[in-house]
VOTI-766874 format. One line per field, with one value per atom (N, C-alpha, C, O): x, y, z; residue in three letters; residue number from 0; atom name. Coordinates in Angstrom, 1 decimal. Example, Ala and Ser with C-alpha at 12.3 -4.5 7.8 and 13.67 -1.06 7.14 Angstrom:
2
u = (13.2 | 12.3 | 13.2 | 14.2 | 12.8 | 13.7 | 12.9 | 13.4)
v = (-5.7 | -4.5 | -3.3 | -3.3 | -2.2 | -1.1 | 0.0 | 1.1)
w = (7.8 | 7.8 | 7.8 | 8.5 | 7.1 | 7.1 | 7.9 | 8.0)
lokol = (ALA | ALA | ALA | ALA | SER | SER | SER | SER)
doza = (0 | 0 | 0 | 0 | 1 | 1 | 1 | 1)
loke = (N | CA | C | O | N | CA | C | O)
// end
This chain:
84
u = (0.0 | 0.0 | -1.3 | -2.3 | -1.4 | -2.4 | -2.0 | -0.9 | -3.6 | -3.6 | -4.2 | -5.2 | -3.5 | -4.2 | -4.9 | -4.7 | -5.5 | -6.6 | -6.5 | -7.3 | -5.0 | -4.6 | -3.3 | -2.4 | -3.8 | -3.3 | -2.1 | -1.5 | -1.1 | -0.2 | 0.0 | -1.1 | 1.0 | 1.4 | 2.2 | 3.0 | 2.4 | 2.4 | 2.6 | 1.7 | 3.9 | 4.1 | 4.5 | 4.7 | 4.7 | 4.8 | 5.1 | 4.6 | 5.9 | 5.6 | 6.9 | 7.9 | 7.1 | 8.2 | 8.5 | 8.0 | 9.5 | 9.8 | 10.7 | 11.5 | 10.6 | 10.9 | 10.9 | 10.2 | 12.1 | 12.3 | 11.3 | 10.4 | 11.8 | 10.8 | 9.7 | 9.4 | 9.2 | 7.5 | 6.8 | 5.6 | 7.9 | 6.5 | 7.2 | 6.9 | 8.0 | 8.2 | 9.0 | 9.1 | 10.0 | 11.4 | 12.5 | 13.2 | 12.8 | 13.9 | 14.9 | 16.1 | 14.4 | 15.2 | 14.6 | 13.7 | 14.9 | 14.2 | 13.7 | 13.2 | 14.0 | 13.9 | 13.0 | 12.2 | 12.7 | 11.7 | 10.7 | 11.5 | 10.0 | 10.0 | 8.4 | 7.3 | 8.8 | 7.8 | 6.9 | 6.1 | 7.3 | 6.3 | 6.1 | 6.8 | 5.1 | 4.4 | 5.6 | 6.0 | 6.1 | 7.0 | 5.9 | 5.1 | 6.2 | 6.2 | 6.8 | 8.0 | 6.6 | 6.7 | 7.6 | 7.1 | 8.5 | 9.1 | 9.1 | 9.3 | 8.6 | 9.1 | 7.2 | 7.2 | 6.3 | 4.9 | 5.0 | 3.8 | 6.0 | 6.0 | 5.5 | 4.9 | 5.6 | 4.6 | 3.6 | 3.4 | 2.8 | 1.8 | 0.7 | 1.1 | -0.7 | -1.7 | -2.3 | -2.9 | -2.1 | -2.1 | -3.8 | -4.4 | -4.6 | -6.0 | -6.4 | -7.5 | -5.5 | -6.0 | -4.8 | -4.0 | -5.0 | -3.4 | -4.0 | -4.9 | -3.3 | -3.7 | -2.4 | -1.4 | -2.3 | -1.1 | -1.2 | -2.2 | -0.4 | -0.6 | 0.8 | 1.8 | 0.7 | 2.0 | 3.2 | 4.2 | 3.5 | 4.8 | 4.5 | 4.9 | 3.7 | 3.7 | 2.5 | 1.7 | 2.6 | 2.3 | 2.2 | 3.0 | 0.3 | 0.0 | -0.5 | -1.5 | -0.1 | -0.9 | -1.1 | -0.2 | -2.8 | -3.0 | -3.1 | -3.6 | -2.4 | -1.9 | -1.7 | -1.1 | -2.4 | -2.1 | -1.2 | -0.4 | -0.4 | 1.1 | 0.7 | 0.1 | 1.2 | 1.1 | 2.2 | 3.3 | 2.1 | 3.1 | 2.2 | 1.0 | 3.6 | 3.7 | 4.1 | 5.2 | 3.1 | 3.4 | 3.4 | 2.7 | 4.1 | 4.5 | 5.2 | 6.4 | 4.4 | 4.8 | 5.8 | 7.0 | 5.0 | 5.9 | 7.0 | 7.5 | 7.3 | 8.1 | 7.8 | 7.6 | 7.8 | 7.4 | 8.2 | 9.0 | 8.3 | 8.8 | 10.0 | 10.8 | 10.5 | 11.7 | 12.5 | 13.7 | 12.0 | 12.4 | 12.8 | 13.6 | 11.6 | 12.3 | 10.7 | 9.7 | 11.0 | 9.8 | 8.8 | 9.1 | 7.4 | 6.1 | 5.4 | 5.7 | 4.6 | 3.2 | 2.1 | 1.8 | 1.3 | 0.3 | -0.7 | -0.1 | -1.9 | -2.5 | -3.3 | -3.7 | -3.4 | -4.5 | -3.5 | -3.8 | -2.0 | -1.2 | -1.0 | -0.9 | -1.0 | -0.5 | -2.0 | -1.9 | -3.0 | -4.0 | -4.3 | -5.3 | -3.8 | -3.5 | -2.7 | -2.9 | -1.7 | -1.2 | -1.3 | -0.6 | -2.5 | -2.9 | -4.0 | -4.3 | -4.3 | -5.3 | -5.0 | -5.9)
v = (4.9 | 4.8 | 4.1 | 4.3 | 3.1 | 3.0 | 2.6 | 2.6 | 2.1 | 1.8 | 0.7 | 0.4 | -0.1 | -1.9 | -2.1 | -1.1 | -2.6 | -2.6 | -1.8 | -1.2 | -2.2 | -2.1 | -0.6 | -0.5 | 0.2 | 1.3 | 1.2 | 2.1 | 0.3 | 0.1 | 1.3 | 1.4 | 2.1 | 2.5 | 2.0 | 1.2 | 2.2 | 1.4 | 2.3 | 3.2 | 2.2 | 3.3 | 2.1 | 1.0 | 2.8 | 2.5 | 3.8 | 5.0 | 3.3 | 4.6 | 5.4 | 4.9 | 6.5 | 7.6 | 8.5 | 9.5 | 7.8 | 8.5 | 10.2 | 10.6 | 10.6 | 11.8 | 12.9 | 13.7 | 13.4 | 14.5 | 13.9 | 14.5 | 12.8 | 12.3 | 12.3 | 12.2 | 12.5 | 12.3 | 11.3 | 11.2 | 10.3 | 9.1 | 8.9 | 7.9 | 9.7 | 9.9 | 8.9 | 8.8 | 8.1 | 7.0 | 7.3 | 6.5 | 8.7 | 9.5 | 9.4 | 9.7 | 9.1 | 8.7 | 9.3 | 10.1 | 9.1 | 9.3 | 8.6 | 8.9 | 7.2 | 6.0 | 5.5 | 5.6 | 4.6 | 4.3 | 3.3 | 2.3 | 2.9 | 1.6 | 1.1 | 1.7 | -0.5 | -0.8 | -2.1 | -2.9 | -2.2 | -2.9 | -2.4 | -1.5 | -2.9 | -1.9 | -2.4 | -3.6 | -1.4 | -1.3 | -0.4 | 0.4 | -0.8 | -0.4 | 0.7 | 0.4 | 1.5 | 2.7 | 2.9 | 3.9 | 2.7 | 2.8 | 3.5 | 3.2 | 5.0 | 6.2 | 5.9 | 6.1 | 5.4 | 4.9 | 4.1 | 3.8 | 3.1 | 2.4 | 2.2 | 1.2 | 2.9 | 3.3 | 4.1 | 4.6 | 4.3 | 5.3 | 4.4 | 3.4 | 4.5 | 3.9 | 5.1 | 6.1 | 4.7 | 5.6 | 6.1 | 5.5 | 6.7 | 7.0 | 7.5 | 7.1 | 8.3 | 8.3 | 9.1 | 9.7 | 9.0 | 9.4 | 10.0 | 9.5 | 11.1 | 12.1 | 12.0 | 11.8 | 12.2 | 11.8 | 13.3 | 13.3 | 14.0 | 14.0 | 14.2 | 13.5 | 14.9 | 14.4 | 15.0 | 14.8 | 15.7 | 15.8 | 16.2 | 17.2 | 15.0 | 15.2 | 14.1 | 13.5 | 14.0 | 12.7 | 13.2 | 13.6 | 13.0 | 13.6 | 12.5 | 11.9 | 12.1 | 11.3 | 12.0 | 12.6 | 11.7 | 11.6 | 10.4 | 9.4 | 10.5 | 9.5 | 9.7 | 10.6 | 8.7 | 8.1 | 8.4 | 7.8 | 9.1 | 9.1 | 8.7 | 9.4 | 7.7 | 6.7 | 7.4 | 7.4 | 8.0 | 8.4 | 7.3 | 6.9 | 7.3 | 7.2 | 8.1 | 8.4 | 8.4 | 9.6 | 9.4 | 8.7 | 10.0 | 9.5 | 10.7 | 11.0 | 11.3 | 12.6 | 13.7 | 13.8 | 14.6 | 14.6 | 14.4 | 15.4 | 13.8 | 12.9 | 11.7 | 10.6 | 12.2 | 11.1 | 9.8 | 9.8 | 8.7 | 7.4 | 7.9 | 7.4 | 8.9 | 9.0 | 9.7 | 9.8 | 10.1 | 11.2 | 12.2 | 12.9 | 12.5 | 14.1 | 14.8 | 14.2 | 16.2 | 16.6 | 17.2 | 17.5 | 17.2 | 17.4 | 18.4 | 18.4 | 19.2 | 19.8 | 19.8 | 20.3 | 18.7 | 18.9 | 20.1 | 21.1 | 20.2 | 21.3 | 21.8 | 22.9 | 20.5 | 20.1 | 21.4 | 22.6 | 20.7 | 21.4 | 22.9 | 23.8 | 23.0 | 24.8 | 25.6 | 26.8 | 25.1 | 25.8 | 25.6 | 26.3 | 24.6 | 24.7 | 25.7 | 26.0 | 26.1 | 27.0 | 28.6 | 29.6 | 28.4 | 30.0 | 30.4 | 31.5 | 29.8 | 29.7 | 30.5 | 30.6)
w = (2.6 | 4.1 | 4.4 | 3.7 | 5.6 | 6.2 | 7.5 | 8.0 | 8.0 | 9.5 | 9.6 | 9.0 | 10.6 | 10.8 | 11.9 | 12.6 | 12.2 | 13.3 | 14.9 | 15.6 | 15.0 | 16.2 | 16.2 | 17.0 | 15.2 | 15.0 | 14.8 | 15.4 | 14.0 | 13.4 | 12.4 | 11.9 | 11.9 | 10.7 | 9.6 | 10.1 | 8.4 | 7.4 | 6.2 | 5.9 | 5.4 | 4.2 | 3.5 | 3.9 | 1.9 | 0.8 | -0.1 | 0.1 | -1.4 | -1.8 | -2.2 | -1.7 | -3.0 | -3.4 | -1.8 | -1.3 | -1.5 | -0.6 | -1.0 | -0.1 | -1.6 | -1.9 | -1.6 | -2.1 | -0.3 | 0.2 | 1.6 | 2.2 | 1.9 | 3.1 | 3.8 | 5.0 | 2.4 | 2.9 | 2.9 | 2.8 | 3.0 | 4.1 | 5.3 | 5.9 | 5.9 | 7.5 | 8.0 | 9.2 | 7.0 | 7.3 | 7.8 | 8.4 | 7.7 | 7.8 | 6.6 | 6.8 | 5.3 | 4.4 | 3.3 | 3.7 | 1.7 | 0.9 | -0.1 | -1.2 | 0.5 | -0.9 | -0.8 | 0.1 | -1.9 | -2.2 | -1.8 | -2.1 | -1.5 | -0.9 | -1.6 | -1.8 | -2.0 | -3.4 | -2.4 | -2.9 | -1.0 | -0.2 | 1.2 | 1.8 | 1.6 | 2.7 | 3.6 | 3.6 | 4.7 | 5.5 | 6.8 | 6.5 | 8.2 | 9.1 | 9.9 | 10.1 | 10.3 | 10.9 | 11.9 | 12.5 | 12.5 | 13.4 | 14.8 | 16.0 | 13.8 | 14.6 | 16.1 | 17.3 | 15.1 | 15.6 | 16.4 | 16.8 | 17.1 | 17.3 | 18.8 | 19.1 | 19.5 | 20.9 | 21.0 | 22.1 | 20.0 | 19.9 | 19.2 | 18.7 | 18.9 | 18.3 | 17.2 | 17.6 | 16.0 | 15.3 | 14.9 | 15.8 | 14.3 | 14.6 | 13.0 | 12.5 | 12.4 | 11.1 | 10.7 | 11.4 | 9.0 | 8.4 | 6.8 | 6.1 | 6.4 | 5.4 | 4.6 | 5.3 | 3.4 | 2.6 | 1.0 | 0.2 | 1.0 | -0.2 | -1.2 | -1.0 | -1.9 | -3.1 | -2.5 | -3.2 | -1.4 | -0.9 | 0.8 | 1.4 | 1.3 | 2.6 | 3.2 | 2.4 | 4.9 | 5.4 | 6.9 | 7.6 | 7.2 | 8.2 | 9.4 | 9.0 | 10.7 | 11.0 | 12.5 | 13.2 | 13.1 | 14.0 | 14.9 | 14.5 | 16.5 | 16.6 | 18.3 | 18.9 | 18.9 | 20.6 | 21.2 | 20.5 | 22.2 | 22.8 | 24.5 | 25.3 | 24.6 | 25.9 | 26.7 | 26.1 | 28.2 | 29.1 | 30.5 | 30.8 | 31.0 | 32.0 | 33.3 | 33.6 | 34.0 | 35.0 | 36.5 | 37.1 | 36.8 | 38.6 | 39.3 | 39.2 | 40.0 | 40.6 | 39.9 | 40.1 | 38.9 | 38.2 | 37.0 | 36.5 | 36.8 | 35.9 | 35.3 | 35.8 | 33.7 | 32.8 | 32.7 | 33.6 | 32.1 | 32.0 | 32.0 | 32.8 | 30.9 | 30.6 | 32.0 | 32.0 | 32.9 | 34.0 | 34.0 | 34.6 | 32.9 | 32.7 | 33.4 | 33.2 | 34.2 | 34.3 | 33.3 | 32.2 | 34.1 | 33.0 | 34.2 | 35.4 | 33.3 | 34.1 | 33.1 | 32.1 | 34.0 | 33.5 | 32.9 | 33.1 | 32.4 | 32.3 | 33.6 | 33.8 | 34.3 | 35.8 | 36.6 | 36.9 | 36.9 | 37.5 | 36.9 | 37.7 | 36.3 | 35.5 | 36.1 | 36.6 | 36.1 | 36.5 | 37.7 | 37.9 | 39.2 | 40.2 | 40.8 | 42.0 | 39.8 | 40.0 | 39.8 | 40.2 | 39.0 | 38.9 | 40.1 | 40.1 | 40.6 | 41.2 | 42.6 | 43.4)
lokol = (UNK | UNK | UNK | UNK | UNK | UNK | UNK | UNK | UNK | UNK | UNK | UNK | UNK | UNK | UNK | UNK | UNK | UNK | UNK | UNK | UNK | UNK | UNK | UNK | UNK | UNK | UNK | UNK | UNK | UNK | UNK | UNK | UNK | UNK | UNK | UNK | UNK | UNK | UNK | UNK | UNK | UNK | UNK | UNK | UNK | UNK | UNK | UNK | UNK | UNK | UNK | UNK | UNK | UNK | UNK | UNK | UNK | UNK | UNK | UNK | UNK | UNK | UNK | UNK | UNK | UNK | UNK | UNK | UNK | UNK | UNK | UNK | UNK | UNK | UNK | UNK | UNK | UNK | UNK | UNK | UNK | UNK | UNK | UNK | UNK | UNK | UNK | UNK | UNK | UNK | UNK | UNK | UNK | UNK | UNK | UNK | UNK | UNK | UNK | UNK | UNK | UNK | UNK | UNK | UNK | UNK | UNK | UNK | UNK | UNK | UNK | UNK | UNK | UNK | UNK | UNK | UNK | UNK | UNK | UNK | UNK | UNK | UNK | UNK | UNK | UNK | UNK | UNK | UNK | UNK | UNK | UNK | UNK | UNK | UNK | UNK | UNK | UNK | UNK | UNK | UNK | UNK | UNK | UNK | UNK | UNK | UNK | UNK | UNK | UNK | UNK | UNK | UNK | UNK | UNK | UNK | UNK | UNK | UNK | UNK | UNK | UNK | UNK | UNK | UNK | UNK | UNK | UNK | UNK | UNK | UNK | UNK | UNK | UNK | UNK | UNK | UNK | UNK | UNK | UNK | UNK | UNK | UNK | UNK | UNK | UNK | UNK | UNK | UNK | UNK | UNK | UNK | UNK | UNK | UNK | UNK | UNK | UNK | UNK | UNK | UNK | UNK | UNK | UNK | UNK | UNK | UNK | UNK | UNK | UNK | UNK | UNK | UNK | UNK | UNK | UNK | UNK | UNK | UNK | UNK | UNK | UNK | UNK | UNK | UNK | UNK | UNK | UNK | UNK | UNK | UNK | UNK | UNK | UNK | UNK | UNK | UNK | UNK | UNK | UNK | UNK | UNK | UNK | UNK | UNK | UNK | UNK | UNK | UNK | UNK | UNK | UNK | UNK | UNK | UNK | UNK | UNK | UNK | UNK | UNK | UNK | UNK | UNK | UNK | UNK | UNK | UNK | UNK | UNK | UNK | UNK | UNK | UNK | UNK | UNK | UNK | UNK | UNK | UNK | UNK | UNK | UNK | UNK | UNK | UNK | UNK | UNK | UNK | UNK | UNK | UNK | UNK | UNK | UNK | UNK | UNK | UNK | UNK | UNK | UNK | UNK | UNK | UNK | UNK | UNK | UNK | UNK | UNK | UNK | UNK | UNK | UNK | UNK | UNK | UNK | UNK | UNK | UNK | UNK | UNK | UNK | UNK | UNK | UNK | UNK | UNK | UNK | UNK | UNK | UNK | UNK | UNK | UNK | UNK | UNK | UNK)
doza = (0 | 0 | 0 | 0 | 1 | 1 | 1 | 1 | 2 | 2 | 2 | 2 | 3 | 3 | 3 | 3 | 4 | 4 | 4 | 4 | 5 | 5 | 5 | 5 | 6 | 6 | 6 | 6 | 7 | 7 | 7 | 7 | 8 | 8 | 8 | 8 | 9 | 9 | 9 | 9 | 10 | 10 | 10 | 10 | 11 | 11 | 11 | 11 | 12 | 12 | 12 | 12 | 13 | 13 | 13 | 13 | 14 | 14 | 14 | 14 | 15 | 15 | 15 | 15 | 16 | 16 | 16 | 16 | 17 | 17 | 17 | 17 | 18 | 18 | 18 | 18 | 19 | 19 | 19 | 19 | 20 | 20 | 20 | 20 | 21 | 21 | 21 | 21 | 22 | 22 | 22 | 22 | 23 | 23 | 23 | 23 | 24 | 24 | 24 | 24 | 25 | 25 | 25 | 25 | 26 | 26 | 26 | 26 | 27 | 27 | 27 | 27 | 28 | 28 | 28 | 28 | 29 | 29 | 29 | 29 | 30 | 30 | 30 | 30 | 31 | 31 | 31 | 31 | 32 | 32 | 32 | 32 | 33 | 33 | 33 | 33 | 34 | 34 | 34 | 34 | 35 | 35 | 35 | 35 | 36 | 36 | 36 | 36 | 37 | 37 | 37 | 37 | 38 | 38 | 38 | 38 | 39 | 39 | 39 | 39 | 40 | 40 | 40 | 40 | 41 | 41 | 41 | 41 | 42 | 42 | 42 | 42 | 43 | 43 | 43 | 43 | 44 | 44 | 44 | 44 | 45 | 45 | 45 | 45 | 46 | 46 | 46 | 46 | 47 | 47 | 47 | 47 | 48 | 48 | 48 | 48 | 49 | 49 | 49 | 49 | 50 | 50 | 50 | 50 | 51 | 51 | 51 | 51 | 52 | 52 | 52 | 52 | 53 | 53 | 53 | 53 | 54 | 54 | 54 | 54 | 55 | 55 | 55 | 55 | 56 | 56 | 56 | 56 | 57 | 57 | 57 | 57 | 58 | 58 | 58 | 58 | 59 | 59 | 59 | 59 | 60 | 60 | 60 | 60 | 61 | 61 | 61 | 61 | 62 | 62 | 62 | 62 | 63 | 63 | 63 | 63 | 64 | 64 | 64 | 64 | 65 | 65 | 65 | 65 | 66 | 66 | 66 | 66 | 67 | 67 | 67 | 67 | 68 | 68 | 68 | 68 | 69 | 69 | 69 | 69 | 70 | 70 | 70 | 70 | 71 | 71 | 71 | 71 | 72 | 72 | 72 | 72 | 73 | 73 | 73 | 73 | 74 | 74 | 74 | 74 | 75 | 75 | 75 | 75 | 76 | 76 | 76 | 76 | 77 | 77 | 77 | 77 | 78 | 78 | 78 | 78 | 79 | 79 | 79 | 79 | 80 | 80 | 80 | 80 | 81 | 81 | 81 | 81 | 82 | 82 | 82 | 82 | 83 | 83 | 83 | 83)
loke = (N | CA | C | O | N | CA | C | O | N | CA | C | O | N | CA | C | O | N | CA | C | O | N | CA | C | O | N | CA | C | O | N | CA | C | O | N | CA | C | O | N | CA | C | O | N | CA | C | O | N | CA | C | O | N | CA | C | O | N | CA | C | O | N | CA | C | O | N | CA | C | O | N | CA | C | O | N | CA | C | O | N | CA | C | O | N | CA | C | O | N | CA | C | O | N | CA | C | O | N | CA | C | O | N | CA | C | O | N | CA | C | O | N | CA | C | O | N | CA | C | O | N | CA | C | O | N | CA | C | O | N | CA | C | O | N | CA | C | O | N | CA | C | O | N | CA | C | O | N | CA | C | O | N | CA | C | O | N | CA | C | O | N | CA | C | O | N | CA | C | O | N | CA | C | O | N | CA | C | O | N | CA | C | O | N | CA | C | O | N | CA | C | O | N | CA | C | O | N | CA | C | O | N | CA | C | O | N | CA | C | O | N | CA | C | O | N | CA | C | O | N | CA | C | O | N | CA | C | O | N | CA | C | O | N | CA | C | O | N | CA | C | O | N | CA | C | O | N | CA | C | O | N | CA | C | O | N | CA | C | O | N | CA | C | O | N | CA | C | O | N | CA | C | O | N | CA | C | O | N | CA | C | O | N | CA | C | O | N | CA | C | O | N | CA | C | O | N | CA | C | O | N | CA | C | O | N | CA | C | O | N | CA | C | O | N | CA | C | O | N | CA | C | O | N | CA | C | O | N | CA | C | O | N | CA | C | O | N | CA | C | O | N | CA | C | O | N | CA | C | O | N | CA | C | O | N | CA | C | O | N | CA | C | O | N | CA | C | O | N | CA | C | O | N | CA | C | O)
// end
């Protein structure tokens, strides 16, 4: 696994029992791109012999309420406006 400047993700490797995160288990003998990363900026990534950890950016969009997708959100700001 690695990460390219611009926080791209990036496997290679025995995919076995899917632990490089493809949704698959095969093998892949050149560096391939991440898909599932593909809106996120990835920050740092931990690998070991049957598993694949990454810390990693998640971009929303927020507007009264409801995230890009339109589904509702509460913030943590809001959850504690409301205890208040």
């Amino acid at each position: 696994m690695c990460i390219d400047k611009n926080g791209r993700l990036y496997g290679w490797g025995d995919g076995r029992g899917g632990c490089l995160g493809f949704g698959d288990a095969k093998k892949r003998l050149s560096v391939c791109p991440l898909t599932f990363f593909e809106d996120k900026r990835c920050i740092d990534v931990s690998c070991g012999d049957k598993f694949t950890v990454v810390i990693a950016e998640v971009f929303h969009s927020l507007n009264d309420g409801e995230d890009s997708d339109g589904s509702d959100f509460e913030t943590a700001e809001m959850r504690m406006k409301k205890m208040k």
